[in-house]
N, CA, C and O atoms as a MOPAC input file, in Angstrom:
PM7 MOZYME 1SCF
protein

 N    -16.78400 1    23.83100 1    -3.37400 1
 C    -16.13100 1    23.59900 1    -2.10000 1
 C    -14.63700 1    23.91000 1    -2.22900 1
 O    -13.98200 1    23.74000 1    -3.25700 1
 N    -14.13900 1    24.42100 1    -0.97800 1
 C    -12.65000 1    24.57300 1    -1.46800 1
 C    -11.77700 1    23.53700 1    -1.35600 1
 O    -12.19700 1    22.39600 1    -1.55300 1
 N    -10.60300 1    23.73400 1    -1.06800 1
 C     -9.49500 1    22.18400 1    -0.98600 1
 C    -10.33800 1    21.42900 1    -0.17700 1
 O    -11.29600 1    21.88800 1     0.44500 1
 N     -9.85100 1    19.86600 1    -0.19100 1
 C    -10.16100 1    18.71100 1     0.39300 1
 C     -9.24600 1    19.17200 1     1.78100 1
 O     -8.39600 1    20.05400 1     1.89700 1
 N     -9.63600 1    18.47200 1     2.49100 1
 C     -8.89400 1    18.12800 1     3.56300 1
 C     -7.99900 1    17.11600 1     3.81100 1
 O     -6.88300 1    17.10300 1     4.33200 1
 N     -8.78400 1    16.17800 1     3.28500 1
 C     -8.06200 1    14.71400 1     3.05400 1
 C     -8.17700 1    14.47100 1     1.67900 1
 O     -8.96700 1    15.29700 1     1.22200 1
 N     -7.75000 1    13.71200 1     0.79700 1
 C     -7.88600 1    12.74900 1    -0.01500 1
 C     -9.24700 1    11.90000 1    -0.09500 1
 O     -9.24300 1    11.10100 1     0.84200 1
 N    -10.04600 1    11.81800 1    -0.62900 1
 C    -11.22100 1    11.01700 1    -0.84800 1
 C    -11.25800 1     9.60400 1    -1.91700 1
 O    -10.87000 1     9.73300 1    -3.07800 1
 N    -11.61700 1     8.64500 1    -1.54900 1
 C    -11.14400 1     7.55000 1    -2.60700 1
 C    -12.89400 1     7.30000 1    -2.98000 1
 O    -13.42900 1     6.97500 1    -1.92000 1
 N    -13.80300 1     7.34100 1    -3.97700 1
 C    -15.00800 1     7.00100 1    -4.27900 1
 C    -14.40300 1     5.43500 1    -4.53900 1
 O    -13.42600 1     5.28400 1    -5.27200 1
 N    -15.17500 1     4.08900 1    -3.76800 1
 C    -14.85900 1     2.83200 1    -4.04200 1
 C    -16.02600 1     1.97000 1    -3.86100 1
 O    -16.52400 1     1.94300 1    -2.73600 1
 N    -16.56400 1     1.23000 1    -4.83600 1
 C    -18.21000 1     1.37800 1    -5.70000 1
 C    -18.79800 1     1.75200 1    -4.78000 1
 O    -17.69500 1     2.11800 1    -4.37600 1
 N    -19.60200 1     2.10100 1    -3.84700 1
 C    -20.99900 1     2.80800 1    -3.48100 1
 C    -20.24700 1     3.22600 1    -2.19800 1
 O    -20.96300 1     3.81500 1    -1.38800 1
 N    -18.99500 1     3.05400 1    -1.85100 1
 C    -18.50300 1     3.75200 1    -1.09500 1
 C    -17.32900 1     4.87100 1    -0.64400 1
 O    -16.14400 1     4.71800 1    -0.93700 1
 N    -17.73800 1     5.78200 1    -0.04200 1
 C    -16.49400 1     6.86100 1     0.22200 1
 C    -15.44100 1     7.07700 1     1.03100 1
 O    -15.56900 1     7.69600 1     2.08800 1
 N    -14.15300 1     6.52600 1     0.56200 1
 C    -13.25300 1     6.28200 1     1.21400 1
 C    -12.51900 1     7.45000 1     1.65500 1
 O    -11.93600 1     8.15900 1     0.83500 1
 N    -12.50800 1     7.80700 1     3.46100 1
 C    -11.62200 1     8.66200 1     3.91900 1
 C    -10.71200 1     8.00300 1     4.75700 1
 O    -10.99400 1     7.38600 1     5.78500 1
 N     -9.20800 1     8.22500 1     4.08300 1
 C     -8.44000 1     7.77000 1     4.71100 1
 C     -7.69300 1     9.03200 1     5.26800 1
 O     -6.99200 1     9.77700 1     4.58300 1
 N     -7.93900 1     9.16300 1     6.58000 1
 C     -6.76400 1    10.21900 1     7.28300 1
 C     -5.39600 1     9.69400 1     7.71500 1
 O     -5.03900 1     8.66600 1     8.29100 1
 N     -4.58600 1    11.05000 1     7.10500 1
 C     -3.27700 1    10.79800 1     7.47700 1
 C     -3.14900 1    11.89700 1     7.75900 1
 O     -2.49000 1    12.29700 1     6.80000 1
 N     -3.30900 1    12.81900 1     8.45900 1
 C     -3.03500 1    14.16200 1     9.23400 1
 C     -3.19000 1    14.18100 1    10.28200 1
 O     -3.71900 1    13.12800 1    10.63600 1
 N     -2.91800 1    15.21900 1    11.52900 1
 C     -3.22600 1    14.84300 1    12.46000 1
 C     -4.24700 1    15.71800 1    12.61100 1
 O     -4.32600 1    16.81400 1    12.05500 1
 N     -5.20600 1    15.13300 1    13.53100 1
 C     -6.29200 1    15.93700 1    13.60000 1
 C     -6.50700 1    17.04900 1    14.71100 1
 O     -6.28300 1    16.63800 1    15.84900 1
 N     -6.93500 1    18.50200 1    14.60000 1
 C     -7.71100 1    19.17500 1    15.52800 1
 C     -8.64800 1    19.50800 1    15.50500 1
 O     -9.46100 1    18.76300 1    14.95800 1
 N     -9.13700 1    20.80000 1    16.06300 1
 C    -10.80800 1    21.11800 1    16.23600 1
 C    -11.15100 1    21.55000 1    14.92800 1
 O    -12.21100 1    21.13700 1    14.45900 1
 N    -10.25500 1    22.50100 1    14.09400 1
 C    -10.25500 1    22.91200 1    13.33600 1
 C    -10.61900 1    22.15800 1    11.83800 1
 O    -11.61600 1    22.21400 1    11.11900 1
 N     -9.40700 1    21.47500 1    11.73500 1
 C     -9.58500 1    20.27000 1    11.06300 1
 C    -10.35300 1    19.42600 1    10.94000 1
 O    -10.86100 1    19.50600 1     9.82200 1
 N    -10.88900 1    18.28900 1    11.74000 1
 C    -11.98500 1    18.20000 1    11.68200 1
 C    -13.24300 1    18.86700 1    11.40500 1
 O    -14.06500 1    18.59500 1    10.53000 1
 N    -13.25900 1    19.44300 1    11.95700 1
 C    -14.71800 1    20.60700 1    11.62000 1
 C    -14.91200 1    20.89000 1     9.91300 1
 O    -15.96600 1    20.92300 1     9.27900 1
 N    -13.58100 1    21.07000 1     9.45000 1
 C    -13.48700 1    21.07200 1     7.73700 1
 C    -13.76100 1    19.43600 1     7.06600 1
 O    -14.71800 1    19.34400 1     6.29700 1
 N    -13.41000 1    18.89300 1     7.18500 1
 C    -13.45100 1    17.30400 1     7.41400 1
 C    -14.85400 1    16.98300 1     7.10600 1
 O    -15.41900 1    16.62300 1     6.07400 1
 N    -15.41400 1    17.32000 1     8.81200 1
 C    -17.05200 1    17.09100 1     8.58900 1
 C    -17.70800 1    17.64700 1     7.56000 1
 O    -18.42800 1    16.86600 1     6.93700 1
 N    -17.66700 1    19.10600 1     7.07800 1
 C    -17.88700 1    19.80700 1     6.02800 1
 C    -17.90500 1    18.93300 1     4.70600 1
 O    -18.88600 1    18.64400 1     4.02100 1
 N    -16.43100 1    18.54700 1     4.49600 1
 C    -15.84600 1    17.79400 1     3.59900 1
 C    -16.90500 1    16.23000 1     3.25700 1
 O    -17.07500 1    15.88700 1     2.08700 1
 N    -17.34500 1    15.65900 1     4.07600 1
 C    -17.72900 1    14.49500 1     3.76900 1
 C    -18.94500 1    14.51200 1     3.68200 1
 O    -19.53300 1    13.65000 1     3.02900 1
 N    -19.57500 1    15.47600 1     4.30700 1
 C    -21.61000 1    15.91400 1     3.60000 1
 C    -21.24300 1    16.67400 1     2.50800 1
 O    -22.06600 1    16.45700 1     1.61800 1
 N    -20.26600 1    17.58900 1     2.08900 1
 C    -20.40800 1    17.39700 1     0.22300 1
 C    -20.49700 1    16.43300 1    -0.42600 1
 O    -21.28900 1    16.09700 1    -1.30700 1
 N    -19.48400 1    15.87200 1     0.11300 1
 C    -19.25800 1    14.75400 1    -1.16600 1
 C    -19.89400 1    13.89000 1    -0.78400 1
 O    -19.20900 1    12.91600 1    -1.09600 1
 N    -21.38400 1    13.26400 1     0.03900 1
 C    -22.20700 1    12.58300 1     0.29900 1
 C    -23.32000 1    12.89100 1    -0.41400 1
 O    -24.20600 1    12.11500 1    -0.77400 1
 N    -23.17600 1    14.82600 1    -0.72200 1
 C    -24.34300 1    15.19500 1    -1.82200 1
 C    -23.97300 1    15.14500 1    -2.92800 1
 O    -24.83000 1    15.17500 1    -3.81000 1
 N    -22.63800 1    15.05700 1    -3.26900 1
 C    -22.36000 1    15.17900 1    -4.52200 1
 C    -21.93400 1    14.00800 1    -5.25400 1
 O    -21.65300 1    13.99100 1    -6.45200 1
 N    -21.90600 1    13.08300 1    -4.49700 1
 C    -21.76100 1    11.67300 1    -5.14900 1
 C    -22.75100 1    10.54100 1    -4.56300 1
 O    -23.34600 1    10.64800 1    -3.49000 1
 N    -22.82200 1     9.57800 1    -5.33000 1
 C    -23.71900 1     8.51300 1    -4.89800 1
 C    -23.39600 1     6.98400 1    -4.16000 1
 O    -23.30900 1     5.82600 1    -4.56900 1
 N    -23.27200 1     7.69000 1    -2.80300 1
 C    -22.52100 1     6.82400 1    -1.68300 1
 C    -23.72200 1     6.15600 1    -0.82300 1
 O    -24.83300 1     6.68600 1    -0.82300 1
 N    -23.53400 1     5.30800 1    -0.29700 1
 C    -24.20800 1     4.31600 1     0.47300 1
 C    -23.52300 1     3.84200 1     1.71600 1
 O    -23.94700 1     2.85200 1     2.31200 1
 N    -22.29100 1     4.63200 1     2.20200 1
 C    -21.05600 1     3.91200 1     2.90900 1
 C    -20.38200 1     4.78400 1     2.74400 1
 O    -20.11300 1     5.07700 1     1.57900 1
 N    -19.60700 1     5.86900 1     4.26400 1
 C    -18.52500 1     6.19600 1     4.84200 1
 C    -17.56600 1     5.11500 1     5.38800 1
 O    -17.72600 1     4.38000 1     6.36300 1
 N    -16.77700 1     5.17700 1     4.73000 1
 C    -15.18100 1     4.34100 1     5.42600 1
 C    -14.34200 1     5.66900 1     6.05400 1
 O    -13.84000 1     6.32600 1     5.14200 1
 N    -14.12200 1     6.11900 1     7.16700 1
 C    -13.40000 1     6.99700 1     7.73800 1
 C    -11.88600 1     5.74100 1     8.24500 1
 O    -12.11700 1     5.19500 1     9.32400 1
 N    -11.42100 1     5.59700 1     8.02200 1
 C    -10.18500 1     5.41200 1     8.50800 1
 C     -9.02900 1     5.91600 1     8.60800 1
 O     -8.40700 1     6.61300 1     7.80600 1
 N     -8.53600 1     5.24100 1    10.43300 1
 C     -8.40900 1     6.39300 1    11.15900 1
 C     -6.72200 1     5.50500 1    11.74200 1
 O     -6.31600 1     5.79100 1    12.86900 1
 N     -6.09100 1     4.72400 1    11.07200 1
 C     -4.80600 1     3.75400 1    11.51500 1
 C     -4.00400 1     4.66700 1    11.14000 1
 O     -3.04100 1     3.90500 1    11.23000 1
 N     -3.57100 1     5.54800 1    10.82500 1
 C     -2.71700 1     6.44000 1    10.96000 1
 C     -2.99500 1     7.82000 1    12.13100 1
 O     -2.20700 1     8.74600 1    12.32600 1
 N     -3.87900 1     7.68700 1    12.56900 1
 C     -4.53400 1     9.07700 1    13.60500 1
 C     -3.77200 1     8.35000 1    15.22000 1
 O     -4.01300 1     7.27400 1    15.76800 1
 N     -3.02200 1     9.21900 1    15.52500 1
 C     -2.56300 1     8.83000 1    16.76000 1
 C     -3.28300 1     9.33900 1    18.37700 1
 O     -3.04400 1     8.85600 1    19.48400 1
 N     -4.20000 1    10.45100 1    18.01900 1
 C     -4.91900 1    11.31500 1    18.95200 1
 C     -6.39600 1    11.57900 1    18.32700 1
 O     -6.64500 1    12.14600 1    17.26300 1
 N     -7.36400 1    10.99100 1    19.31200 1
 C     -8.79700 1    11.34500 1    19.05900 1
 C     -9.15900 1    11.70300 1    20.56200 1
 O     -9.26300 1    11.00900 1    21.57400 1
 N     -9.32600 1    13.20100 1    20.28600 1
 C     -9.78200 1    13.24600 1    21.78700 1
 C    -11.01800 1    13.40000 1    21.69700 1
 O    -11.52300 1    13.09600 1    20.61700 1
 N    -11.97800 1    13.96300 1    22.88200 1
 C    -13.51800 1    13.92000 1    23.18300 1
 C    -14.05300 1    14.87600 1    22.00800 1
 O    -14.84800 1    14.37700 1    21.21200 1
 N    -13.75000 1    15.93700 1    21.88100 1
 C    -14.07000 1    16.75100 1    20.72100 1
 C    -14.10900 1    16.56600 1    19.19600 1
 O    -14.97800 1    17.07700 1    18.49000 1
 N    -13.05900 1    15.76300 1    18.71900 1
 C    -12.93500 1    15.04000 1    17.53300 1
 C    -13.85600 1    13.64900 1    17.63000 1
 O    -14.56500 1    13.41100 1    16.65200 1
 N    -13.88300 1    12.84700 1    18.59700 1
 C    -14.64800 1    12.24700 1    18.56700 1
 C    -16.17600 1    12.23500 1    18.72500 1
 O    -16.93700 1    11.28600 1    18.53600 1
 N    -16.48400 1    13.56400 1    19.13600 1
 C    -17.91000 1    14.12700 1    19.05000 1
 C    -18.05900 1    14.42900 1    17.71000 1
 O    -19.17400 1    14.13000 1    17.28200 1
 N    -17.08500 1    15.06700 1    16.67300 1
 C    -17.92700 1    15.54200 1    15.77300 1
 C    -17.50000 1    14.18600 1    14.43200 1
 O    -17.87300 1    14.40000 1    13.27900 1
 N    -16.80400 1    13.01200 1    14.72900 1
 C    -16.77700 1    12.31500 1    13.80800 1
 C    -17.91100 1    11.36600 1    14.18200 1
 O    -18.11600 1    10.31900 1    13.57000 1
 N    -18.72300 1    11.83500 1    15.34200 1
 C    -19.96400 1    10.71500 1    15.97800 1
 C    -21.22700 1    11.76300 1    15.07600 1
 O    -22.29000 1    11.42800 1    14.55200 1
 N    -20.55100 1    13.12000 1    15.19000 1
 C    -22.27500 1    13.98000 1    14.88300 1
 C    -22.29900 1    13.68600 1    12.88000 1
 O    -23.23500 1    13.39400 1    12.13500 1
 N    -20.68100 1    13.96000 1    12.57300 1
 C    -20.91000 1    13.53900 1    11.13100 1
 C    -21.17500 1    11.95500 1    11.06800 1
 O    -21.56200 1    11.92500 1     9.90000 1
 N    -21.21000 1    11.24800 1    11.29200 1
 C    -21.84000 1     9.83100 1    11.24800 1
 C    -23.75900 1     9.65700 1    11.38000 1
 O    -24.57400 1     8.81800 1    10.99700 1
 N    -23.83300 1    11.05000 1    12.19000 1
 C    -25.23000 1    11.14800 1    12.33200 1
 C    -25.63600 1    12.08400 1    11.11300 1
 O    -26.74000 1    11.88500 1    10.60600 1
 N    -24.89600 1    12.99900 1    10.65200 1
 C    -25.84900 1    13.48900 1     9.94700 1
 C    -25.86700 1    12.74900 1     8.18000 1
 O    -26.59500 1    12.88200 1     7.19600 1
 N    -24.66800 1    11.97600 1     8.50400 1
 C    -24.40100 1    10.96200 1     7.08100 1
 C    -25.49200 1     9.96600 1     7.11200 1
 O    -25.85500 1     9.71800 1     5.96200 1
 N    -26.15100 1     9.30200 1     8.01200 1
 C    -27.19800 1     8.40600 1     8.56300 1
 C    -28.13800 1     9.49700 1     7.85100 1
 O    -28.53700 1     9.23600 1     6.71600 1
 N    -28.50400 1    10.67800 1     8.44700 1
 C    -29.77500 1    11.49200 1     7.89700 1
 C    -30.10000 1    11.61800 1     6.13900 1
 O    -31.20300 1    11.76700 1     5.61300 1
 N    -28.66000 1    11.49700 1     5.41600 1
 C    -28.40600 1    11.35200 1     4.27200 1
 C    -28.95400 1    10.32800 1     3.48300 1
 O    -29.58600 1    10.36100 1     2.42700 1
 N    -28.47600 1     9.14500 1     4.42400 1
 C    -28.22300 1     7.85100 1     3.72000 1
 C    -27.87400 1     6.85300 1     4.01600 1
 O    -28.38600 1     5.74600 1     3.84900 1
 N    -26.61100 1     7.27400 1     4.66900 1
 C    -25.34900 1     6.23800 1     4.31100 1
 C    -25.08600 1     5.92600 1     6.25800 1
 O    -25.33200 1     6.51100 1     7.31300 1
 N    -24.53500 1     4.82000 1     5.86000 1
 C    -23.96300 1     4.41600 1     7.46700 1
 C    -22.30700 1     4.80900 1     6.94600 1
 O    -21.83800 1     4.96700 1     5.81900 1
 N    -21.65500 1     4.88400 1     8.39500 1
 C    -20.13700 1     5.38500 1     8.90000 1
 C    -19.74600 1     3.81100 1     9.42600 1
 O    -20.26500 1     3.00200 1    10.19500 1
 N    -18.70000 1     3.84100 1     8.68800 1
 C    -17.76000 1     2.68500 1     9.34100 1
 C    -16.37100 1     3.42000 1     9.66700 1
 O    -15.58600 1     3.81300 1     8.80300 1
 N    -16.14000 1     3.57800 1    11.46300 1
 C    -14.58000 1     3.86600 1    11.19800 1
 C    -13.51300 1     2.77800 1    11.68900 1
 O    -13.77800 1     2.11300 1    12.69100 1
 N    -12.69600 1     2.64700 1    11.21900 1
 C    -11.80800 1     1.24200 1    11.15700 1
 C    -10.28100 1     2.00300 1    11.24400 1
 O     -9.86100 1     3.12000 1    10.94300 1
 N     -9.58200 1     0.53200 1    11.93600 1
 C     -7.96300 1     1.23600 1    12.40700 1
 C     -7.81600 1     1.59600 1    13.52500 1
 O     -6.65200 1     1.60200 1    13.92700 1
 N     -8.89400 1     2.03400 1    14.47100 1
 C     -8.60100 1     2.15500 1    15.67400 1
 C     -7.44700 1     1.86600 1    16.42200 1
 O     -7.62100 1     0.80700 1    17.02500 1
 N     -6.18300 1     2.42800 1    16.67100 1
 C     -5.01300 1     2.09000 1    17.46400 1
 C     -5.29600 1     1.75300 1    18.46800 1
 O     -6.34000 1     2.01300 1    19.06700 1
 N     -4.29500 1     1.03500 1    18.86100 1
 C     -4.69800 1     0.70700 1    20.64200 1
 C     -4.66500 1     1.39700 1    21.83400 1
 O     -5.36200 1     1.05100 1    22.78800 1
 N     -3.86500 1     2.40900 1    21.86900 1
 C     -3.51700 1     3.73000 1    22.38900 1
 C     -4.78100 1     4.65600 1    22.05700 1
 O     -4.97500 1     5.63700 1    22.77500 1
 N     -5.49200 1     4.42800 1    21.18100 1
 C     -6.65600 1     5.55700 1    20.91300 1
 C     -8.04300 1     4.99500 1    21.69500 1
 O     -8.91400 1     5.55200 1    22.36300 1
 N     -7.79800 1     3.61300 1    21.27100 1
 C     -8.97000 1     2.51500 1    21.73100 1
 C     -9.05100 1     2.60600 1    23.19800 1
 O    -10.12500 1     2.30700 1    23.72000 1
 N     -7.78800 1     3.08200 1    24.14200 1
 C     -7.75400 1     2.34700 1    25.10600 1
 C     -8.40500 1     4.27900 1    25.78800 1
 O     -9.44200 1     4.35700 1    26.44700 1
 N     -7.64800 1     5.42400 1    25.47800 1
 C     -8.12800 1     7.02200 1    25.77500 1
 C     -9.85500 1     6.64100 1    25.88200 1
 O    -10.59400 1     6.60000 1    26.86600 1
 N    -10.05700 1     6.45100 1    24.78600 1
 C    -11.50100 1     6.43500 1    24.42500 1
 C    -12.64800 1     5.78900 1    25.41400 1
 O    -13.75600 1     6.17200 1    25.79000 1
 N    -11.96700 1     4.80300 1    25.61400 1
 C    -12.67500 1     4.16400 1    26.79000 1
 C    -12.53200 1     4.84900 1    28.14300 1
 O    -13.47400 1     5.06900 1    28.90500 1
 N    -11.07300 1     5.21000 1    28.39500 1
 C    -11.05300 1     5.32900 1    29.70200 1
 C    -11.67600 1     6.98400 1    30.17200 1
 O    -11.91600 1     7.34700 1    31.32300 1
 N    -11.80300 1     7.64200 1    29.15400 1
 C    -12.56000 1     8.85300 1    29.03900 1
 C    -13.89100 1     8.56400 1    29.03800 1
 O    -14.62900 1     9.54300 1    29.14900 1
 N    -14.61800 1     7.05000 1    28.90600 1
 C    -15.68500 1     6.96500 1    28.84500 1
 C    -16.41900 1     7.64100 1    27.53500 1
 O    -17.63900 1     7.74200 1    27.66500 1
 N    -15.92700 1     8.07200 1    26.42100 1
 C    -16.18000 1     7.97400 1    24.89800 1
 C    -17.16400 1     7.32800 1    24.24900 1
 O    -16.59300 1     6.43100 1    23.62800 1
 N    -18.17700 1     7.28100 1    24.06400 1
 C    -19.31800 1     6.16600 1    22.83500 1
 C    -19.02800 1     7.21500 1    21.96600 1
 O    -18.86200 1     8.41500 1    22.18500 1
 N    -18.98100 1     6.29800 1    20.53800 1
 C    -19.27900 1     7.07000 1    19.54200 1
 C    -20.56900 1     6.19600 1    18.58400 1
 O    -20.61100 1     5.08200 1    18.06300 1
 N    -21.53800 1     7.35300 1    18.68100 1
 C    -22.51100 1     6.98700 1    18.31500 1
 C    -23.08700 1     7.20900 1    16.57600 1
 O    -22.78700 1     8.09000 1    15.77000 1
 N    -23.91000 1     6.15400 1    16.45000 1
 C    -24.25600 1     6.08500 1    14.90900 1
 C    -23.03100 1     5.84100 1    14.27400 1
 O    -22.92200 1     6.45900 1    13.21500 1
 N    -22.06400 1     5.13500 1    14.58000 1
 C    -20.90200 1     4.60600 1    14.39000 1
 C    -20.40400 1     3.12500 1    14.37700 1
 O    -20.15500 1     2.66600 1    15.49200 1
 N    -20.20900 1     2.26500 1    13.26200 1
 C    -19.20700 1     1.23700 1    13.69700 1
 C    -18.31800 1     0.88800 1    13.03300 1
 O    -17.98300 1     1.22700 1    11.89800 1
 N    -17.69000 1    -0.16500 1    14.08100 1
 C    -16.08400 1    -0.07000 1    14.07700 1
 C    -15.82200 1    -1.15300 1    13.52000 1
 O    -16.41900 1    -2.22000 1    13.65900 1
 N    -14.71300 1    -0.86700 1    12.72100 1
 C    -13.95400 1    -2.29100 1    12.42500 1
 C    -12.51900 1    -2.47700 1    12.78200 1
 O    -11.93900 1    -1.63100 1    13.46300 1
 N    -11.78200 1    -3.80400 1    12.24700 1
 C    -10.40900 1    -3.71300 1    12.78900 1
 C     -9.63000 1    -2.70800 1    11.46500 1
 O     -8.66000 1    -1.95600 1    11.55800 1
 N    -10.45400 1    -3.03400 1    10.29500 1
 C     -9.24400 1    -3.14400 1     9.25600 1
 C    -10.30900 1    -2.79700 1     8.09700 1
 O    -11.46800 1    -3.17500 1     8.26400 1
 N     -9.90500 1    -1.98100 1     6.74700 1
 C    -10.74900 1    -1.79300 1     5.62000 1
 C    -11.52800 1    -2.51300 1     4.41900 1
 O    -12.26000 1    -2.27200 1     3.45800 1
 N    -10.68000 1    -3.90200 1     5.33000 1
 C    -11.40000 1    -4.92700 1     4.34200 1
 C    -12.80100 1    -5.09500 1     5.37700 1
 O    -13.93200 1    -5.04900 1     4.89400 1
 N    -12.58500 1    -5.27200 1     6.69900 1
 C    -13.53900 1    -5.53100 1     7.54000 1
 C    -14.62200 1    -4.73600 1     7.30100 1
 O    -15.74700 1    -5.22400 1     7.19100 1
 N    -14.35000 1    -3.23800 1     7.18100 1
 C    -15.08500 1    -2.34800 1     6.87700 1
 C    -16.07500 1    -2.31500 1     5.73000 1
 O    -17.15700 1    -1.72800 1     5.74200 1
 N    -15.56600 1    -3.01200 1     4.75500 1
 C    -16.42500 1    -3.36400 1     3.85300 1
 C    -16.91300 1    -4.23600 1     3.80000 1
 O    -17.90500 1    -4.15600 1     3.07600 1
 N    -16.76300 1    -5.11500 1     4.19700 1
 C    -17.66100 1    -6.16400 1     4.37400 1
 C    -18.78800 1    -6.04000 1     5.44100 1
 O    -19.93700 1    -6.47200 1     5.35600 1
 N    -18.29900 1    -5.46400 1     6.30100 1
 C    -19.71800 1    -4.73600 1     6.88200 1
 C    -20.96800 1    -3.75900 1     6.28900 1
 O    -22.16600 1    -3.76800 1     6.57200 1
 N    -20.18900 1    -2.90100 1     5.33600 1
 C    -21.31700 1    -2.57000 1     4.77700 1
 C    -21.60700 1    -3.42800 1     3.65800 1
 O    -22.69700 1    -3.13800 1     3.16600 1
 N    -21.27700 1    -3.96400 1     3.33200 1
 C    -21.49400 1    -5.07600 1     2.02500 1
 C    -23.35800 1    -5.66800 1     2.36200 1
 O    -24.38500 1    -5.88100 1     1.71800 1
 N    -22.80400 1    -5.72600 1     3.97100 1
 C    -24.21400 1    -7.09500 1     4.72500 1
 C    -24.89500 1    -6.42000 1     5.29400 1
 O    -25.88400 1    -6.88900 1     5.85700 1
 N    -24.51700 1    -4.72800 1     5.35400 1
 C    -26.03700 1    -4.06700 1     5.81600 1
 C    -26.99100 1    -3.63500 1     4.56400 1
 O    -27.92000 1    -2.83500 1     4.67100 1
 N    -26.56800 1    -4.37000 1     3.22900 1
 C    -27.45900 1    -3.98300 1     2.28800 1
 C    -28.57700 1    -5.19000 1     2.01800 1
 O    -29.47500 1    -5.02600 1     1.19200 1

C-alpha cells in the first residue's frame, strides 16, 4: 500500500484512526482504502475513527465513512466514531445525515469502552 493517509495507532484489538487533516472527496476515498488494509493486515476487532479535530463532514464524507463502517462490519470489526464537534453534530442533522453501521461516542475513552462490551 502506499503512504498512510493518516497515522494509524494498533491499540490491543483495536485500530486507532485519529484524523487531523481536513477532509475531502479525495481524501477520504484514500482513507477508506487505508483502513480495509490494515483491517486485512492486522488483527482488529474495533475501528476507532476519531474525528475531534475534523471541522467539516459533509454528506459525501459522511457516506463513505458510513460505507467503510459497512464494509469493516463485512470484515469483522464494528466502527466507533467519537469527537463529534458540535458544529458537525448539529450540519449532520440538519442535512438530515444517518450514518449507518456506525456508533458514536463523546470521547476515546468512551469509544472503547463500547467496544470493550460488544465483546
Amino acid at each position: 500500500m502506499k503512504s498512510k493517509v493518516v497515522p494509524t495507532i494498533k491499540l490491543y484489538d483495536y485500530l486507532l484512526v485519529p484524523i487531523q487533516i481536513e477532509l475531502d472527496d479525495n481524501t477520504v476515498e484514500r482513507l477508506q482504502m487505508q483502513i480495509l488494509h490494515e483491517i486485512h493486515e492486522n488483527d482488529v476487532r474495533g475501528i476507532i475513527i476519531d474525528v475531534s479535530m475534523v471541522d467539516v463532514i459533509d454528506s459525501y464524507i459522511s457516506f463513505v465513512l458510513s460505507e467503510t463502517a459497512g464494509m469493516a462490519k463485512a470484515m469483522g470489526c464494528h466502527t466507533v466514531l467519537c469527537g463529534i464537534q458540535p458544529q458537525v453534530a448539529l450540519t449532520l442533522a440538519q442535512m438530515g445525515i444517518r450514518l449507518k453501521d456506525i456508533i458514536t461516542a463523546r470521547s476515546l475513552e468512551d469509544a472503547i469502552d463500547i467496544l470493550d462490551e460488544l465483546e
